[in-house]
BARO-264067 format. One record per residue (C-alpha): residue in three letters; residue number from 1; x, y, z. Coordinates in nm, 4 decimals. Last residue first. Example, Ala and Ser with C-alpha at 12.3 -4.5 7.8 and 13.67 -1.06 7.14 Angstrom:
% residues 2
<atom><code>SER</code><pos>2</pos><east>1.3670</east><north>-0.1060</north><up>0.7140</up></atom>
<atom><code>ALA</code><pos>1</pos><east>1.2300</east><north>-0.4500</north><up>0.7800</up></atom>
END
This chain:
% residues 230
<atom><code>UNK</code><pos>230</pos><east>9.8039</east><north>10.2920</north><up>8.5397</up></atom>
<atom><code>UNK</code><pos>229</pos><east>9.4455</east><north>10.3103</north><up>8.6962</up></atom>
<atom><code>UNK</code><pos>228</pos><east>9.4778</east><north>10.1942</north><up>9.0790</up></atom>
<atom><code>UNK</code><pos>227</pos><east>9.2504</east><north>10.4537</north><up>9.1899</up></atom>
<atom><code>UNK</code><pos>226</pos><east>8.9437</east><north>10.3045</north><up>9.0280</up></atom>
<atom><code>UNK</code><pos>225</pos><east>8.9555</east><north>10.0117</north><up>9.1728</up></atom>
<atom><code>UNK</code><pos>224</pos><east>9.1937</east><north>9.8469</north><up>9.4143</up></atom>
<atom><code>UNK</code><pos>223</pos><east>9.5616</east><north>9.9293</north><up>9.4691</up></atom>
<atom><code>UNK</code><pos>222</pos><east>9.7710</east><north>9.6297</north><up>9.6383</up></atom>
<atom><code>UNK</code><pos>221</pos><east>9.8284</east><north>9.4686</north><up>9.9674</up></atom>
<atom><code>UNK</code><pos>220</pos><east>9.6314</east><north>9.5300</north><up>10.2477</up></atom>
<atom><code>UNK</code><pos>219</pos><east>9.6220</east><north>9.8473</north><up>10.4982</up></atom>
<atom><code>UNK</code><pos>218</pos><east>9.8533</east><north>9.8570</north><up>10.7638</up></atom>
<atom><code>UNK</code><pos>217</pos><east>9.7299</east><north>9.7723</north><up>11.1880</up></atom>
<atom><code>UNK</code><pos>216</pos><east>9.9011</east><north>9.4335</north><up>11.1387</up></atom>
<atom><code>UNK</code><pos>215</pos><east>10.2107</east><north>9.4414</north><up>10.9296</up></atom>
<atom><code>UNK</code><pos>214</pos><east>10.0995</east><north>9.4011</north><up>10.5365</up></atom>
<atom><code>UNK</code><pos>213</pos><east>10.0258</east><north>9.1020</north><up>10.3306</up></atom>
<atom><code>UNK</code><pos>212</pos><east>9.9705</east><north>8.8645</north><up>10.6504</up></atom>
<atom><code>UNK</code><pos>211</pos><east>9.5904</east><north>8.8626</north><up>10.6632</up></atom>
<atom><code>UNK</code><pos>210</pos><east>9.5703</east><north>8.7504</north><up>10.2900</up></atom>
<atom><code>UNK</code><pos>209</pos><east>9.8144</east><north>8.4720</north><up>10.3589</up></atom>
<atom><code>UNK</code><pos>208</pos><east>9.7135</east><north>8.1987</north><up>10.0434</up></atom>
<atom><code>UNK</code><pos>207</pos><east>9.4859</east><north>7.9542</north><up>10.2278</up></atom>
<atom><code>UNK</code><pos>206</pos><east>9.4962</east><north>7.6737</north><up>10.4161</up></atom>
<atom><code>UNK</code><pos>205</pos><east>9.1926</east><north>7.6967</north><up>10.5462</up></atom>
<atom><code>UNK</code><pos>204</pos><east>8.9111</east><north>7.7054</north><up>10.7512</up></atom>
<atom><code>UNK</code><pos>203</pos><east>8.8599</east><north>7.5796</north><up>11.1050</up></atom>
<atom><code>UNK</code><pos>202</pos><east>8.5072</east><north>7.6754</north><up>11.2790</up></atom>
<atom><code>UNK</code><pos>201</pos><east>8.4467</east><north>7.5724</north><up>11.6306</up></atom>
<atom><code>UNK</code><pos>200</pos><east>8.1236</east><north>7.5521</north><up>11.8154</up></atom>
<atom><code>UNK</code><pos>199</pos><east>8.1436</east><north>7.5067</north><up>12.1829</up></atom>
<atom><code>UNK</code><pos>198</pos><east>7.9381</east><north>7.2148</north><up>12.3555</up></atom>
<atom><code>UNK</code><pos>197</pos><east>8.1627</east><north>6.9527</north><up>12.2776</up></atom>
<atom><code>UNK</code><pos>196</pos><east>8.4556</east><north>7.1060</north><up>12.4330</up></atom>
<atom><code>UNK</code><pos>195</pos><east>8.7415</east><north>6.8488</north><up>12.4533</up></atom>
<atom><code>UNK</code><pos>194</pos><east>8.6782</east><north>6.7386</north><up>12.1322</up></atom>
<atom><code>UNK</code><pos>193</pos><east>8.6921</east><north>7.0916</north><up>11.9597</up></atom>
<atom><code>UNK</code><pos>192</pos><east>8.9948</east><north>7.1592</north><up>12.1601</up></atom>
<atom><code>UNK</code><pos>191</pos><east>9.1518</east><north>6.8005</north><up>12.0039</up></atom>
<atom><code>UNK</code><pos>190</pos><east>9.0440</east><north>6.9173</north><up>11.6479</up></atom>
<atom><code>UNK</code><pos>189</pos><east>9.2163</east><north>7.2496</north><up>11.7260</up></atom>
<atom><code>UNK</code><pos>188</pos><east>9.5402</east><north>7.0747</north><up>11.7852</up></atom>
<atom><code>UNK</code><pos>187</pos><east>9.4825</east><north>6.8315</north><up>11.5092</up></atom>
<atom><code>UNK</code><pos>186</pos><east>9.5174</east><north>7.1078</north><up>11.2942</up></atom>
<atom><code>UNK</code><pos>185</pos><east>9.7856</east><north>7.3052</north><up>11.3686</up></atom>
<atom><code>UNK</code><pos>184</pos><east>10.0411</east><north>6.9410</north><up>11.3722</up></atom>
<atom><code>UNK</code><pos>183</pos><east>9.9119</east><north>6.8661</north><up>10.9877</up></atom>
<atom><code>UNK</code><pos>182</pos><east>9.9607</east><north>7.2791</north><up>10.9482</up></atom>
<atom><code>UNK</code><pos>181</pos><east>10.3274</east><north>7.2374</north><up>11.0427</up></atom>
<atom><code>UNK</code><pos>180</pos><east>10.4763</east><north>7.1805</north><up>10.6817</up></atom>
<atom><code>UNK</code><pos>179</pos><east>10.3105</east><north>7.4864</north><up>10.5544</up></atom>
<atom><code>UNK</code><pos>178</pos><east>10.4222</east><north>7.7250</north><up>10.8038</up></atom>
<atom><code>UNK</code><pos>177</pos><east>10.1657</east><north>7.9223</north><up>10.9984</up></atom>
<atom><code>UNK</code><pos>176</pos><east>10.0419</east><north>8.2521</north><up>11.0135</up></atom>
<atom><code>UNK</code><pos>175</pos><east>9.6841</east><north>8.2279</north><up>11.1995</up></atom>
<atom><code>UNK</code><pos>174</pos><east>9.3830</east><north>8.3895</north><up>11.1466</up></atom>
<atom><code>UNK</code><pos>173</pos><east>9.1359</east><north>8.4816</north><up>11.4106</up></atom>
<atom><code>UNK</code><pos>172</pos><east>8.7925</east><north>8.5330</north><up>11.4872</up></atom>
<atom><code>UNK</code><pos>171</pos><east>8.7076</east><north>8.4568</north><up>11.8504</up></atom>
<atom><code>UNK</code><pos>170</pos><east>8.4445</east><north>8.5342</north><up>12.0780</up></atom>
<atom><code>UNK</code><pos>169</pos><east>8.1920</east><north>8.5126</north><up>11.8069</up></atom>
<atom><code>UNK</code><pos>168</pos><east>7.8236</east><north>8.5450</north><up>11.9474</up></atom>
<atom><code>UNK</code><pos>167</pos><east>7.8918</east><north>8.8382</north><up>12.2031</up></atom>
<atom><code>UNK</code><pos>166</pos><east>8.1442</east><north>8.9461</north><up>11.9507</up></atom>
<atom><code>UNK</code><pos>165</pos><east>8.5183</east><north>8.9834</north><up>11.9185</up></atom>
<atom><code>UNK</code><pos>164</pos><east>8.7476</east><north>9.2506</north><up>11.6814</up></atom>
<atom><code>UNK</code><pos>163</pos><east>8.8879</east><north>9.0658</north><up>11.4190</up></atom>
<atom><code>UNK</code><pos>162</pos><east>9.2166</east><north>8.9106</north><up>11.5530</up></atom>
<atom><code>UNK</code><pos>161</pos><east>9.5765</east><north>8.8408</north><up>11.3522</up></atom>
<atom><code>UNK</code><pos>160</pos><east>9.8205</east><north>8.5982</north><up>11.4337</up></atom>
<atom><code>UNK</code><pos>159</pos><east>10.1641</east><north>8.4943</north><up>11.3470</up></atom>
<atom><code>UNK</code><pos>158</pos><east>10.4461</east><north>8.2618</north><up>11.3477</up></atom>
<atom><code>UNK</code><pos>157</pos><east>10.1683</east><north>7.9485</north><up>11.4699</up></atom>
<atom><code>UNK</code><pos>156</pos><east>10.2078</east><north>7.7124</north><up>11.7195</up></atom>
<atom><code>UNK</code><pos>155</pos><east>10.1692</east><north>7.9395</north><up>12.0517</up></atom>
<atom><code>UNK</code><pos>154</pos><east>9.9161</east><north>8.1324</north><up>11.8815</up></atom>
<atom><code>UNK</code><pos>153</pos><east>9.7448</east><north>7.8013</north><up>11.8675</up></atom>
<atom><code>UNK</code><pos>152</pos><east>9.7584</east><north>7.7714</north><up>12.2289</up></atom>
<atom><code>UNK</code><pos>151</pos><east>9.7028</east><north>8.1225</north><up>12.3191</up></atom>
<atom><code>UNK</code><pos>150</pos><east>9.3743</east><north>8.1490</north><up>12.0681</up></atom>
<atom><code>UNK</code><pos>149</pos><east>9.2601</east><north>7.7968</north><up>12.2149</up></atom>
<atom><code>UNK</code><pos>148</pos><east>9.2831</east><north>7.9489</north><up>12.5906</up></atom>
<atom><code>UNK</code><pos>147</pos><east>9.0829</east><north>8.3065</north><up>12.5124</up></atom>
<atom><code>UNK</code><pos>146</pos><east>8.8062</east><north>8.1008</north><up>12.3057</up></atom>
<atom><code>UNK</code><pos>145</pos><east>8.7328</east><north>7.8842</north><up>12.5737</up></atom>
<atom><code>UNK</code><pos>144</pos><east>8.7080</east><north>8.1087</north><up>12.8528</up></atom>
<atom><code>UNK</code><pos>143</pos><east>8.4591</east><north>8.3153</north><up>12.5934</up></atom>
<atom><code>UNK</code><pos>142</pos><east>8.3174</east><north>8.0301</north><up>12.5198</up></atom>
<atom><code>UNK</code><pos>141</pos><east>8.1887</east><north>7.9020</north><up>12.8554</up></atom>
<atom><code>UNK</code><pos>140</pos><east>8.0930</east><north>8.2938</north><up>12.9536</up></atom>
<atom><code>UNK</code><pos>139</pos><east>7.9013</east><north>8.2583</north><up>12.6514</up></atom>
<atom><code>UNK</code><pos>138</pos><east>7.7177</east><north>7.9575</north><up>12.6749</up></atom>
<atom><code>UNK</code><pos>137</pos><east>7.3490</east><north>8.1396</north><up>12.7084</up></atom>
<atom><code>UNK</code><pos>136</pos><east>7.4135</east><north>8.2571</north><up>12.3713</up></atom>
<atom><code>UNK</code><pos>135</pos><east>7.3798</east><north>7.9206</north><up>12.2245</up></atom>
<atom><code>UNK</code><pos>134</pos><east>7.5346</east><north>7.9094</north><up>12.0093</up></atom>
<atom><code>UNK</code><pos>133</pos><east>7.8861</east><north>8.1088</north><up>12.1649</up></atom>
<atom><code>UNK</code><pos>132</pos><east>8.0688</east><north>8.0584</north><up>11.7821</up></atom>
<atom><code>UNK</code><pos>131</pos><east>8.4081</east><north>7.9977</north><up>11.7958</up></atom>
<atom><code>UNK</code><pos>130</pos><east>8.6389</east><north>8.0742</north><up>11.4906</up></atom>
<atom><code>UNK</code><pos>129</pos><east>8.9567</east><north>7.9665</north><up>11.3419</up></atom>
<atom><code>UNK</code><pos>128</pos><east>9.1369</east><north>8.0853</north><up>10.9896</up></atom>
<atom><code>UNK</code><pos>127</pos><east>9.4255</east><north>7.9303</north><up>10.8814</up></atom>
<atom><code>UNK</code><pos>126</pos><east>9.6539</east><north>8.0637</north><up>10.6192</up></atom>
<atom><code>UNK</code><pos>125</pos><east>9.9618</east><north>7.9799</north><up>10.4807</up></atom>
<atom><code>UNK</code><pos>124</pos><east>10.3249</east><north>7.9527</north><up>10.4967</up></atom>
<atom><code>UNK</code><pos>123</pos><east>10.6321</east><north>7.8291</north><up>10.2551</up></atom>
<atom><code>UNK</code><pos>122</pos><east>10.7416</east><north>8.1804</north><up>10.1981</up></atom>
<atom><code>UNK</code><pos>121</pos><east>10.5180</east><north>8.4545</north><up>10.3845</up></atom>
<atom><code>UNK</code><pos>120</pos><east>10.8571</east><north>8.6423</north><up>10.4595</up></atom>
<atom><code>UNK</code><pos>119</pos><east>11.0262</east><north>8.6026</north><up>10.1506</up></atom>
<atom><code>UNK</code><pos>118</pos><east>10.7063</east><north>8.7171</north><up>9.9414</up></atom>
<atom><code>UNK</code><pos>117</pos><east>10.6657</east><north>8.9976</north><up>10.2441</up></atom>
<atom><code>UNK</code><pos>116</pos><east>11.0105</east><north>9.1369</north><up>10.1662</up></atom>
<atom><code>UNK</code><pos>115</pos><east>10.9917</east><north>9.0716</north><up>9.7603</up></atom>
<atom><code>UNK</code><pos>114</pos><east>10.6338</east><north>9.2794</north><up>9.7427</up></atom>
<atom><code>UNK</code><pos>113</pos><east>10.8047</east><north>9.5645</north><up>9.9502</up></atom>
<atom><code>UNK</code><pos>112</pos><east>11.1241</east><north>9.6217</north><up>9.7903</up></atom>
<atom><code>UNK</code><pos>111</pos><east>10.9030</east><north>9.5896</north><up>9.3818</up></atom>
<atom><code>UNK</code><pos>110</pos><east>10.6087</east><north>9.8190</north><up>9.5188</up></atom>
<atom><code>UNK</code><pos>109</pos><east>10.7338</east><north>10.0871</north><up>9.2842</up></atom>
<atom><code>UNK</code><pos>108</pos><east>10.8072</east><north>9.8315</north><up>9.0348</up></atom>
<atom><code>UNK</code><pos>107</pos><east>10.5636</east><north>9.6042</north><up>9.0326</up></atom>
<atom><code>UNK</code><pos>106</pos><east>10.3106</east><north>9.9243</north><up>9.0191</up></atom>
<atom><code>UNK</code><pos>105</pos><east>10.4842</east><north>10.0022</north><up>8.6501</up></atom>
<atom><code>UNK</code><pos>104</pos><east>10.4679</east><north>9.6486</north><up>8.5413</up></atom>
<atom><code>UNK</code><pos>103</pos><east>10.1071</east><north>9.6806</north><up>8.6128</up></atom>
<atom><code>UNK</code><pos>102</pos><east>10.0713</east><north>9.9934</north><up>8.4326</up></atom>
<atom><code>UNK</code><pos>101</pos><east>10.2737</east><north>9.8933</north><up>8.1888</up></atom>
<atom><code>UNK</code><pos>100</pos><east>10.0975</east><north>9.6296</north><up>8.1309</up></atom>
<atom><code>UNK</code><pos>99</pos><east>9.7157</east><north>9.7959</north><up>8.0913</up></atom>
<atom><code>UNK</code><pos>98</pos><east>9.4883</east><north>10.0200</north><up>8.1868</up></atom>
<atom><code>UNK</code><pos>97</pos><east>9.5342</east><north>9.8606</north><up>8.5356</up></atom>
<atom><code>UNK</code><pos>96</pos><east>9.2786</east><north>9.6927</north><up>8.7888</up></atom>
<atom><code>UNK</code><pos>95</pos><east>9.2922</east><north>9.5482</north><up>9.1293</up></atom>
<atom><code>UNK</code><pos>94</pos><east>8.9117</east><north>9.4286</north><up>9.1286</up></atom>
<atom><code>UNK</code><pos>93</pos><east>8.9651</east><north>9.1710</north><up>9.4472</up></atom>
<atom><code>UNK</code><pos>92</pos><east>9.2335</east><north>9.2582</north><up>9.6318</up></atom>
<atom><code>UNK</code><pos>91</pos><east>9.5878</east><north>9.1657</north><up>9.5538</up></atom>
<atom><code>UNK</code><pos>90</pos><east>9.7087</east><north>8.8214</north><up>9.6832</up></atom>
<atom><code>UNK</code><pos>89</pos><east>10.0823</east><north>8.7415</north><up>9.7575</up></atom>
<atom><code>UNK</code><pos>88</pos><east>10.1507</east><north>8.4139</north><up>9.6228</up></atom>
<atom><code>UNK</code><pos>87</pos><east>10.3600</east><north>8.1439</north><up>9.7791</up></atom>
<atom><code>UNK</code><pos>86</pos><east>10.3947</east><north>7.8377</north><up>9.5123</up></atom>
<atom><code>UNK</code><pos>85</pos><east>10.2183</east><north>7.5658</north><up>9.2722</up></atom>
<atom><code>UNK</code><pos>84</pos><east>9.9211</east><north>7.4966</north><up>9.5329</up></atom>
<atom><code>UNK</code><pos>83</pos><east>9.8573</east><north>7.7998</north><up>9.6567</up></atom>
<atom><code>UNK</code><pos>82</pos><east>9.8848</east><north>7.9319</north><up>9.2672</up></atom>
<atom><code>UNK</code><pos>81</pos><east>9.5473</east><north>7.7182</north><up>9.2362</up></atom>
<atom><code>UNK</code><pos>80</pos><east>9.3681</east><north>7.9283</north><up>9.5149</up></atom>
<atom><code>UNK</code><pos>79</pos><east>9.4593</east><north>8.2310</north><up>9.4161</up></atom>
<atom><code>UNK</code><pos>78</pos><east>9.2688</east><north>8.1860</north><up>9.1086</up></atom>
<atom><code>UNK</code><pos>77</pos><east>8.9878</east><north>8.0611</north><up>9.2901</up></atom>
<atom><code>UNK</code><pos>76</pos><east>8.9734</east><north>8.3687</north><up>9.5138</up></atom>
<atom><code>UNK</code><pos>75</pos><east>8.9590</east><north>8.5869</north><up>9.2231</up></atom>
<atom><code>UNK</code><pos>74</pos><east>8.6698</east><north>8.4046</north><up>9.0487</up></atom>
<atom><code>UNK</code><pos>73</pos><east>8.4540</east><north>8.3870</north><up>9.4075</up></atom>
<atom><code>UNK</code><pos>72</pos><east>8.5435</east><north>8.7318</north><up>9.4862</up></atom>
<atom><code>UNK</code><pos>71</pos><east>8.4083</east><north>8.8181</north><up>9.1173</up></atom>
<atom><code>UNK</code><pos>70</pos><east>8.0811</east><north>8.6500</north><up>9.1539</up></atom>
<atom><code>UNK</code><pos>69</pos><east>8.0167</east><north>8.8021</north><up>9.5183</up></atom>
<atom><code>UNK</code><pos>68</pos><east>8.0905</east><north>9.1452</north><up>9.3807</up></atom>
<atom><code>UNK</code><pos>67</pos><east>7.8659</east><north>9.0728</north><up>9.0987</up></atom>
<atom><code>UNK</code><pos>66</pos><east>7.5559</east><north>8.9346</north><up>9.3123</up></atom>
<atom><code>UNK</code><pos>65</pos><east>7.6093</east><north>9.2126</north><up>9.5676</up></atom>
<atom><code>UNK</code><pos>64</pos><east>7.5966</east><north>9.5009</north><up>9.3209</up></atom>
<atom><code>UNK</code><pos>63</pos><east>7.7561</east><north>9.7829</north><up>9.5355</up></atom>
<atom><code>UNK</code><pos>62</pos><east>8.1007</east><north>9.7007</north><up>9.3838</up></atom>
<atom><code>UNK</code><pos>61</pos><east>7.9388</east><north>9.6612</north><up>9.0169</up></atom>
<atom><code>UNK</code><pos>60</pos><east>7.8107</east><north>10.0687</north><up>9.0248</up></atom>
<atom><code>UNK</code><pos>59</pos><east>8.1985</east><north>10.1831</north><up>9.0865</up></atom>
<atom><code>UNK</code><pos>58</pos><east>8.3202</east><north>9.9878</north><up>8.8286</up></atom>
<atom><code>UNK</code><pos>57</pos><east>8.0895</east><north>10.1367</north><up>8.6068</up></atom>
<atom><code>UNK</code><pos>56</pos><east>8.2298</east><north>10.4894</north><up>8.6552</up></atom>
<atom><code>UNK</code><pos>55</pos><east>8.6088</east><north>10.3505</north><up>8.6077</up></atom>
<atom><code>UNK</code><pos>54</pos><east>8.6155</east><north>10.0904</north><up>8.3568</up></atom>
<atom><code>UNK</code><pos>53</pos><east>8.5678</east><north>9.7470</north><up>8.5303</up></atom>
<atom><code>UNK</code><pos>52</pos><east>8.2155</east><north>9.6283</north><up>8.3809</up></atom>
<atom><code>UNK</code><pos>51</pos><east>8.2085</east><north>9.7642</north><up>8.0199</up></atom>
<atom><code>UNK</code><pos>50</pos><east>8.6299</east><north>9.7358</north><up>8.0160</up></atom>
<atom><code>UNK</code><pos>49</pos><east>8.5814</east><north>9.4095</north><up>7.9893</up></atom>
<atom><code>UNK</code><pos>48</pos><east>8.8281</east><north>9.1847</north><up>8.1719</up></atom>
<atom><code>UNK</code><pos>47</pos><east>9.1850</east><north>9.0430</north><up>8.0817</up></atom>
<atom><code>UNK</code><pos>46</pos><east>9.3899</east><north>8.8180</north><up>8.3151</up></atom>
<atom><code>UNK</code><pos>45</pos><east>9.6349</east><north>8.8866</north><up>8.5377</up></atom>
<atom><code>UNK</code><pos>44</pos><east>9.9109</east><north>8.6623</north><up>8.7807</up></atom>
<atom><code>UNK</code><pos>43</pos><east>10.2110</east><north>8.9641</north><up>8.8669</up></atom>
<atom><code>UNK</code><pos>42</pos><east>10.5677</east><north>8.8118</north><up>8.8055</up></atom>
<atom><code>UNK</code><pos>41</pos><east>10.8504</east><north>8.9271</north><up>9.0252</up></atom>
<atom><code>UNK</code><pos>40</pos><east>11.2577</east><north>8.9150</north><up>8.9688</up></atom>
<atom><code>UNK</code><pos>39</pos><east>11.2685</east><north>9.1618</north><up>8.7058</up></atom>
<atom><code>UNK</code><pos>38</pos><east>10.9083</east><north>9.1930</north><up>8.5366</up></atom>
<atom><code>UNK</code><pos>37</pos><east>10.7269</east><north>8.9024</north><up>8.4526</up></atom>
<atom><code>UNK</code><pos>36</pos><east>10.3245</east><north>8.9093</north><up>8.3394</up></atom>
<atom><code>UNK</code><pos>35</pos><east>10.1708</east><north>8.5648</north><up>8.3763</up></atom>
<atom><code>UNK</code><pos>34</pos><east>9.8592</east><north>8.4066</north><up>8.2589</up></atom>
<atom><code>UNK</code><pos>33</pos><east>9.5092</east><north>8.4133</north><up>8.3862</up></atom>
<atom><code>UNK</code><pos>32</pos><east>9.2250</east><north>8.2513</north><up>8.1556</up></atom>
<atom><code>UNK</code><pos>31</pos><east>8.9330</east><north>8.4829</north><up>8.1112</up></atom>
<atom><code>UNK</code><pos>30</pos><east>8.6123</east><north>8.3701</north><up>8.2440</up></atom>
<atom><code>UNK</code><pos>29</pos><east>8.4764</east><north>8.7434</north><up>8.3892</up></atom>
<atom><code>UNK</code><pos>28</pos><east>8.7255</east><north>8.6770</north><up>8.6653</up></atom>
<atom><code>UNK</code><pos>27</pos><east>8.9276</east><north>8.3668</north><up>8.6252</up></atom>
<atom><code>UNK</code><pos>26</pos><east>8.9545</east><north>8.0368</north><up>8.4639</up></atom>
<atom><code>UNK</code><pos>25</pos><east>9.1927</east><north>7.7494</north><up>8.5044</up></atom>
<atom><code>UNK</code><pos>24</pos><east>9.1144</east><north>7.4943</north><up>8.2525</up></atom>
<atom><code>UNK</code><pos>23</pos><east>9.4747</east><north>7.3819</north><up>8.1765</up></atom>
<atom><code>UNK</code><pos>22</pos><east>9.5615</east><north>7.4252</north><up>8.5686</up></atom>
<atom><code>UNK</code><pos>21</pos><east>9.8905</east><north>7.6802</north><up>8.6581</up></atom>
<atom><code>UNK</code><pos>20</pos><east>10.2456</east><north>7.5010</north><up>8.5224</up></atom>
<atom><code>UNK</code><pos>19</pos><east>10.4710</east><north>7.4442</north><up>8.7491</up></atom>
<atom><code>UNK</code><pos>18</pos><east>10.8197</east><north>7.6774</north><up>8.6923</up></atom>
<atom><code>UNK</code><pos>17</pos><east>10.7754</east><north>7.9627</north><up>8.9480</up></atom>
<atom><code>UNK</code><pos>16</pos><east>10.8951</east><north>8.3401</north><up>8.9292</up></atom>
<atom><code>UNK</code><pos>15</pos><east>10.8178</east><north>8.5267</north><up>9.2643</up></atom>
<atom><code>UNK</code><pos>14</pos><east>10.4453</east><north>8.5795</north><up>9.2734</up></atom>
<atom><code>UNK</code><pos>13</pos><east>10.2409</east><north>8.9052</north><up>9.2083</up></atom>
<atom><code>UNK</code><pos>12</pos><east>9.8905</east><north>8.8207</north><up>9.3190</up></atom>
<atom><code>UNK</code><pos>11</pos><east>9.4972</east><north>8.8468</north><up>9.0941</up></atom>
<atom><code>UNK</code><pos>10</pos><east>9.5592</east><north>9.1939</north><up>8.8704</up></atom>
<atom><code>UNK</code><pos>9</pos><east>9.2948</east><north>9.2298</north><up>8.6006</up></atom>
<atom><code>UNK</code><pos>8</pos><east>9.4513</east><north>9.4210</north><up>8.3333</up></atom>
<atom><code>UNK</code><pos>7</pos><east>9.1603</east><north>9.6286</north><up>8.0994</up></atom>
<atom><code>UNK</code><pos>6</pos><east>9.0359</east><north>9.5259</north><up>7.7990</up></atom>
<atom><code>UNK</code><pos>5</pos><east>9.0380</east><north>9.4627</north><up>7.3617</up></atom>
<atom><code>UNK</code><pos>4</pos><east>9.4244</east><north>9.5517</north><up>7.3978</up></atom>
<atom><code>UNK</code><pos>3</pos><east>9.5529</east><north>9.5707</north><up>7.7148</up></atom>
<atom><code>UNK</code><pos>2</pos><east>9.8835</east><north>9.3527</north><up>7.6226</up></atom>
<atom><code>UNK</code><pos>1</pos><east>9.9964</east><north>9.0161</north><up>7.7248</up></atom>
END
């Protein structure tokens, strides 16, 4: 692929796979994705208008609400297919490069870092869990609640990262967790929801391991924007 005619939308940077992403996979702005390979890594990208993700207008579309939400819904969808063909590590959304060399130039200053947390995140994904305290008068009840589920499914998961809690959301958490447990993950929180009938609990997932891109406390993975012009 080249940048001619656009800019390089960056979705994940994969190791090499062999199945074949969907026929009518589409992506940000309704290009098709395809694959960029350098060494042992290959970087998922399509091509978008330089009208929308050039520099200065870039900056307007991430406080339009409508767009933002449009292209987090295109990006996410992408990542969503390689899930199912292999273990991506997602880039935020609007990750953008003049054009492949610039990508294959981030690949390979990132190249130690991407292949330690592709080997690492290998054969895992995502679960999210939340509990809601609705209504507020339950909170005590879900806080308790929330504090015993988190050690349980911390417990049965490799890793675990917490959003700060609220008086309505005592926990917001995503778990690290290997693909061929996350039968076993869920039916444990499906037996805490039963057991607490009262307490609304949120499971979503699997998805790719956005949380787990970087140590906890470290920024996520990948330039964004403006400032990841190559």
């Amino acid at each position: 692929m080249t940048g001619r005619g656009g800019l390089r939308y960056v979705y994940a940077v994969c190791r090499p796979f062999e199945a074949a992403l969907q026929t009518q996979l589409t992506g940000v702005a309704g290009a098709p994705p395809g694959l960029l390979r350098h060494r042992g890594l290959v970087a998922v990208v399509s091509t978008v208008p330089e009208g929308d993700f050039a520099e200065e207008r870039l900056r307007d579309r991430l406080v339009d609400p409508e767009w933002l939400a449009a292209t987090a819904r295109a990006h996410q969808g992408v990542v969503d297919a390689l899930t199912t063909v292999t273990t991506p590590l997602p880039l935020r959304p609007a990750t953008v490069f003049r054009d492949d060399s610039g990508v294959r130039s981030m690949m390979e200053a990132r190249e130690a870092y991407f292949l330690r947390t592709l080997d690492r995140l290998d054969g895992r994904v995502e679960w999210g869990v939340r509990v809601y305290a609705d209504p507020p008068e339950r909170r005590g009840a879900a806080e308790e609640f929330a504090r015993a589920l988190h050690e349980r499914l911390s417990g049965r998961a490799e890793d675990s990262r917490l959003s700060g809690p609220s008086a309505r959301k005592p926990l917001d958490a995503a778990y690290l967790v290997p693909r061929t447990d996350s039968e076993e993950f869920v039916e444990l929180v499906d037996r805490a929801k039963a057991a607490a009938p009262g307490i609304r609990v949120e499971l979503t997932g699997p998805w790719a391991a956005y949380s787990f891109t970087e140590p906890a406390g470290e920024p996520a993975a990948g330039p964004t924007g403006p400032a990841a012009r190559g």
